[in-house]
C-alpha positions as CSV (number, residue, x, y, z in Angstrom):
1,X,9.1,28.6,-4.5
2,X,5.2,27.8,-4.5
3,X,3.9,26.1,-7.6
4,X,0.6,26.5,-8.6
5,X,-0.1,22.5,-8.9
6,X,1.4,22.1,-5.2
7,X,-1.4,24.6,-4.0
8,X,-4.0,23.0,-6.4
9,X,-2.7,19.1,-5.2
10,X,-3.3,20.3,-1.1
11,X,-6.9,22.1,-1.8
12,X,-7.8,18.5,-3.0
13,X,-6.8,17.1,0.4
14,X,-8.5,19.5,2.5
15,X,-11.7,18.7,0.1
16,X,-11.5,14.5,0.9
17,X,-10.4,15.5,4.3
18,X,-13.6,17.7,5.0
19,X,-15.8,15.4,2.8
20,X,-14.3,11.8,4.7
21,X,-16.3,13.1,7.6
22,X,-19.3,13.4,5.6
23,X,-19.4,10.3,4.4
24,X,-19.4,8.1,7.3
25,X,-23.2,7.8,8.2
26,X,-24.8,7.9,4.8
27,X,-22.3,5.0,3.6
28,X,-23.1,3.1,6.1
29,X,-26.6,3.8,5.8
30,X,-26.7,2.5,2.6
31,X,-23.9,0.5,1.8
32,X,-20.3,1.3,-0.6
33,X,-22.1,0.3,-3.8
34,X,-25.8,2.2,-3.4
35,X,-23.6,5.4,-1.4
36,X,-21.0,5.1,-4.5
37,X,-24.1,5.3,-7.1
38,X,-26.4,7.9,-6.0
39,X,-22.9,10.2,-5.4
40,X,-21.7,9.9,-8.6
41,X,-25.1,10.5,-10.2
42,X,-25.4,14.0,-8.5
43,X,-22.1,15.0,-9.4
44,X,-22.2,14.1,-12.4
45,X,-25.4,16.2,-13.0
46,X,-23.5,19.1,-11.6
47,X,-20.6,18.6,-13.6
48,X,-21.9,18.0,-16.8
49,X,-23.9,21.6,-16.1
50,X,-20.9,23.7,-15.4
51,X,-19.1,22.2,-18.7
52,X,-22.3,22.8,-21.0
53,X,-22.6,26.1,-19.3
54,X,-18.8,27.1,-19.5
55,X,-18.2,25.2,-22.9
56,X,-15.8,22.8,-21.4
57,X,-17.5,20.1,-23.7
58,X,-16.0,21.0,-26.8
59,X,-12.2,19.7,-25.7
60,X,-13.1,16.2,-25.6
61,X,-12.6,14.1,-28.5
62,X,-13.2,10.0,-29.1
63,X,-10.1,9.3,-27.8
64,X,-9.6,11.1,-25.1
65,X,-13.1,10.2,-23.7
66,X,-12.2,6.6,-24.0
67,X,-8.5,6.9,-22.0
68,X,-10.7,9.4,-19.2
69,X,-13.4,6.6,-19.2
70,X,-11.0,4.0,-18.4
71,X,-9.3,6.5,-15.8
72,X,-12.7,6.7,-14.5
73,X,-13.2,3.2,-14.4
74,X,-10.2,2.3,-12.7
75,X,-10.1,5.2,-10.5
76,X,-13.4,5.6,-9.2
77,X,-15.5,3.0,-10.3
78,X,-13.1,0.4,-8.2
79,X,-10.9,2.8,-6.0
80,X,-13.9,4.7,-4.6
81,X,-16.0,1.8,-4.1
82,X,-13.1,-0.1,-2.2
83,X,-12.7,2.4,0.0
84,X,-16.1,3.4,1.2
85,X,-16.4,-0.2,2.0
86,X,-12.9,-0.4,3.7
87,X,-14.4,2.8,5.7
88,X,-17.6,1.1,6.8
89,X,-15.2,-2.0,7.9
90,X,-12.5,-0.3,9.4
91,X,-13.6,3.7,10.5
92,X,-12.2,6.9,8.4
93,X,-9.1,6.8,10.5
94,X,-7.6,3.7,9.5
95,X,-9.2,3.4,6.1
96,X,-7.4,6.9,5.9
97,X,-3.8,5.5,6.6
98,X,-4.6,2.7,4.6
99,X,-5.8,5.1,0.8
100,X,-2.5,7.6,2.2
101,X,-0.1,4.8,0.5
102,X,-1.6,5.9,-3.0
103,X,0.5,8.5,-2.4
104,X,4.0,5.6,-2.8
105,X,1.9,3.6,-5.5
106,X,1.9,6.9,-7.6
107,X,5.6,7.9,-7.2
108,X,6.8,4.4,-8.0
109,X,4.2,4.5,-11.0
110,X,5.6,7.7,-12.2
111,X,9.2,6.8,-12.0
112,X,8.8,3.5,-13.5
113,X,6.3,4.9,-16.1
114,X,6.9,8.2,-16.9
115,X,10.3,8.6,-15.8
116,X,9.5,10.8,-13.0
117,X,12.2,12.2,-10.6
118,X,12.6,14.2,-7.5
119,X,15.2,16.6,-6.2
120,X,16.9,15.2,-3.0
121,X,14.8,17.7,-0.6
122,X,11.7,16.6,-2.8
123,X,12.5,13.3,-1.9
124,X,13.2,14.2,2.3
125,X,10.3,15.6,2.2
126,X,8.3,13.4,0.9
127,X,9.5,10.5,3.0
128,X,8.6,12.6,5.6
129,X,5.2,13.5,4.5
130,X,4.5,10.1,4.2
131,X,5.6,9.1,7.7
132,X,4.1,11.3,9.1
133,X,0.4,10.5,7.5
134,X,1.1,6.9,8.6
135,X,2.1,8.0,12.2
136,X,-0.4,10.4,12.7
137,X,-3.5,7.8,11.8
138,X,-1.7,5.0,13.7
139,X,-1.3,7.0,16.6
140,X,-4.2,9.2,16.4
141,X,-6.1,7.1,18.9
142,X,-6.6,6.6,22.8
143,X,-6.4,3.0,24.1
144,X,-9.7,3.9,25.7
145,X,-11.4,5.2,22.9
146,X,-14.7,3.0,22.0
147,X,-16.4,5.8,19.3
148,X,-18.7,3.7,16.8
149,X,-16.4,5.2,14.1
150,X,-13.6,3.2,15.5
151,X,-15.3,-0.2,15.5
152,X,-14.7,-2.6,13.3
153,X,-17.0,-4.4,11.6
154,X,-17.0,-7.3,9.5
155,X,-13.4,-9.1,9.4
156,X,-10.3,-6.8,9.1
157,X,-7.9,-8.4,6.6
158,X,-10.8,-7.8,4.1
159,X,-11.2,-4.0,5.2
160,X,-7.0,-3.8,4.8
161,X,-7.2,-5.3,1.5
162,X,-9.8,-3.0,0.3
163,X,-8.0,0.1,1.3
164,X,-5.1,-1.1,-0.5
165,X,-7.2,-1.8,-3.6
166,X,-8.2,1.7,-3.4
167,X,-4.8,3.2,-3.0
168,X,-3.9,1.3,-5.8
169,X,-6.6,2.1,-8.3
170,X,-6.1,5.8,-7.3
171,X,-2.9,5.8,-8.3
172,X,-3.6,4.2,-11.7
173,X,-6.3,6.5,-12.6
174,X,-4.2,9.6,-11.9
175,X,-1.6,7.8,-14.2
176,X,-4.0,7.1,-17.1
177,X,-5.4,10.9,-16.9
178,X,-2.0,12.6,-16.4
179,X,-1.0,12.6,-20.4
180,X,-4.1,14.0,-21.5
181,X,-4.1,16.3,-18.7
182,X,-1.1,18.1,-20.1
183,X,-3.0,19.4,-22.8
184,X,-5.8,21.7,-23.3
185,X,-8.4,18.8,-22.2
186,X,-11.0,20.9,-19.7
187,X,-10.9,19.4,-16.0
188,X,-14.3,20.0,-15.4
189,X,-15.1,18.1,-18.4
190,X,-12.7,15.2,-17.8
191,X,-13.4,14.8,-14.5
192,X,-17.6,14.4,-16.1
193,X,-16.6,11.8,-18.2
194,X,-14.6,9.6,-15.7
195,X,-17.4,10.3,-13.1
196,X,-20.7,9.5,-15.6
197,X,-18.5,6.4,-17.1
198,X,-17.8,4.7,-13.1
199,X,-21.8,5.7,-12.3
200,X,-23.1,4.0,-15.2
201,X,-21.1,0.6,-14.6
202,X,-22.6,1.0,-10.9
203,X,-26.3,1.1,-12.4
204,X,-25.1,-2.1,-14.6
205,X,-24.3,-3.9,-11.5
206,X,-27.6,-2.2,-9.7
207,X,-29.5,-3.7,-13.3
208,X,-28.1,-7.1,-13.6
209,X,-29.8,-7.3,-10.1
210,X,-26.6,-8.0,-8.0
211,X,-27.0,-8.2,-4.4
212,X,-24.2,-6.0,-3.4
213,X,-25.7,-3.4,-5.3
214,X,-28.4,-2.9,-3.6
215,X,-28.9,-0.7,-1.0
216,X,-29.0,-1.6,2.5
217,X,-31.5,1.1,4.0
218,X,-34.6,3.6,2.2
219,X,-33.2,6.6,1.0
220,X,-34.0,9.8,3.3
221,X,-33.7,13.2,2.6
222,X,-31.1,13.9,4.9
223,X,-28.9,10.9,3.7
224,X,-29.7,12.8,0.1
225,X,-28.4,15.7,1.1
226,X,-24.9,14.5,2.9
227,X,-24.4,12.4,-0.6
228,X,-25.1,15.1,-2.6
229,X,-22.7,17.3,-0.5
230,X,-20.1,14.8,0.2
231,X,-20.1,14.7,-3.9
232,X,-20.3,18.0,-4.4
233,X,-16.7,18.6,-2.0
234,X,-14.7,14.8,-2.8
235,X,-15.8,14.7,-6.5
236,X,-16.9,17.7,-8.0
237,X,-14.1,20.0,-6.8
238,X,-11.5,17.6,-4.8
239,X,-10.9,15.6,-8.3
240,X,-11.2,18.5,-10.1
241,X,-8.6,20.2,-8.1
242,X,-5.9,17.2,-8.9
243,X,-6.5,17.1,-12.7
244,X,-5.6,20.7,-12.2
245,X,-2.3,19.9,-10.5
246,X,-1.5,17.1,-12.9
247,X,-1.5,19.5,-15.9
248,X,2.0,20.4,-14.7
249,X,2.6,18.6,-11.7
250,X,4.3,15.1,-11.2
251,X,1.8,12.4,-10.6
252,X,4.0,10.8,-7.4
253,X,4.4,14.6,-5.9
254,X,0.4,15.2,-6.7
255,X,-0.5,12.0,-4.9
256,X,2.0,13.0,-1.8
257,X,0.6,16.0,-1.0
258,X,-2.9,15.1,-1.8
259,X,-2.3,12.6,0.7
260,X,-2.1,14.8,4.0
261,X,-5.9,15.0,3.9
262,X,-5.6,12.1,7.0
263,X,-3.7,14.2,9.1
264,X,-5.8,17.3,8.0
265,X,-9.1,14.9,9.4
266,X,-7.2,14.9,12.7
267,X,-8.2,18.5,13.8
268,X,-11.7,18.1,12.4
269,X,-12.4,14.4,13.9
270,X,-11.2,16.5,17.0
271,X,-13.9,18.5,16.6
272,X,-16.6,16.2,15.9
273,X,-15.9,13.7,18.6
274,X,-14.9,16.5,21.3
275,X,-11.9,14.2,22.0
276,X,-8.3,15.3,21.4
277,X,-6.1,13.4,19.4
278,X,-3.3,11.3,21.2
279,X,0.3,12.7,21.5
280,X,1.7,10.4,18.6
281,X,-0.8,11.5,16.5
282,X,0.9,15.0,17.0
283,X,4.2,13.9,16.2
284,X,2.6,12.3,12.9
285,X,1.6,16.0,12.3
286,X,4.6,17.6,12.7
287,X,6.4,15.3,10.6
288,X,3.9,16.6,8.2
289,X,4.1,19.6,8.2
290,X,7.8,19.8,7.9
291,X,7.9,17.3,5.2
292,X,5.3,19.7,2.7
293,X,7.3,22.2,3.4
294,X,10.2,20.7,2.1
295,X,8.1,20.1,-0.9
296,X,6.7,23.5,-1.3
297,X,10.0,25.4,-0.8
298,X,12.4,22.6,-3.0
């Protein structure tokens, strides 16, 4: 039978697989930290507008603002910045396959924390989920295929590492949120909070006049406007849509089918590049496929 956070969990990864695509030229443009900054700043203007507007606001209280602050900081602040600079090392693709194993830091997490379990098909098919993410990135590429977004640039253990710091702080952040998430705490609002607290440590950094912070090209309009969308699809509904799904969904089966959005960027990198994706990558797919649907029906 469908549940509502399985639904909510898979619109999140069609929003990061849609919005991965988007993010490619302005983060390299201007760099993780000033790309990380100005997104956050714009979606947290939108989001703090929609929960003044819908009244949102008025479930936060002192403490939960401090344990969605820390979600935030871990979560977003470190995870997001790792992996746009693991993408502008390694390519969406890889850094892709790379932030997919959130999806095992989560369900060990929640079984060691929580005391989260899965059925025996849940568990079938999230094995296969995951190997087929992993397969379908992997194999998703032609020997022959030189695309700029497949480059790599700067060294390659450092890009792996930042993917895996990315994963990693994903998967905390979803476990810090997920008790507060079972209450009457308003996404919109929540997701505001950890969003305005991880742009605000970015302007400290920007402030106490770190290099890294700074941006590595002007500001255009156009690079504006792919931040402010890529935001608008990631943040302001992709991470909206999860704290949905972990108000009565598992954090490990959240993060698994969240995960998919890699294989979902298959079909649209497709698209992009006018180059079909390799036959493994296909397999990887199918895998997939039959693996969320193990999930979805259990």
């Amino acid at each position: 039978m469908l549940a509502s956070h399985d639904l909510l969990a898979l619109g999140a990864a069609v929003c990061w697989a849609s919005a991965s695509l988007i993010s490619v030229s302005p983060s390299r443009h201007l760099g993780a930290f000033a790309f990380t900054r100005w997104r956050m700043l714009m979606v947290a203007m939108m989001l703090w507008t929609v929960a003044l507007a819908s009244g949102g606001w008025r479930s936060l209280a002192t403490d939960s603002c401090r344990i969605m602050a820390l979600s935030g900081l871990i979560g977003i602040f470190i995870g997001d910045t790792a992996l746009f600079a693991a993408m502008n090392r390694l390519g969406p693709r890889r850094s892709g396959v790379l932030f997919a194993t959130h999806a095992m830091f989560s369900a060990l997490l929640g079984f060691w924390l929580l005391g989260e379990r899965m059925s025996m098909q849940a568990t079938l098919g999230s094995a296969l989920t995951m190997a087929g993410v992993i397969s379908a990135i992997l194999l998703g590429r032609d020997k022959g295929d030189q695309h700029a977004w497949e480059a790599d640039r700067g060294h390659i253990g450092v890009g792996v590492a930042l993917g895996l710091l990315a994963a990693l702080c994903q998967a905390v952040g979803s476990l810090i949120a997920k008790p507060l998430m079972i209450g009457d705490l308003d996404p919109i609002a929540a997701s505001a909070v950890r969003v305005s607290v991880a742009c605000a440590a970015h302007f400290i950094l920007l402030w106490l006049g770190l290099p890294v912070a700074r941006a590595h090209q002007t500001m255009t309009l156009r690079v504006l406007a792919q931040t402010a969308l890529n935001g608008f699809i990631a943040m302001g509904v992709g991470m909206t849509l999860v704290l949905l799904a972990l108000e009565s969904g598992d954090v490990g089966m959240v993060a698994i089918l969240s995960s998919v959005s890699p294989v979902l960027l298959l079909p649209l990198l497709w698209l992009r590049l006018g180059r079909a994706p390799a036959p493994g990558a296909w397999v990887g797919a199918g895998l997939t496929v039959l693996g969320t649907a193990l999930i979805l029906l259990r």
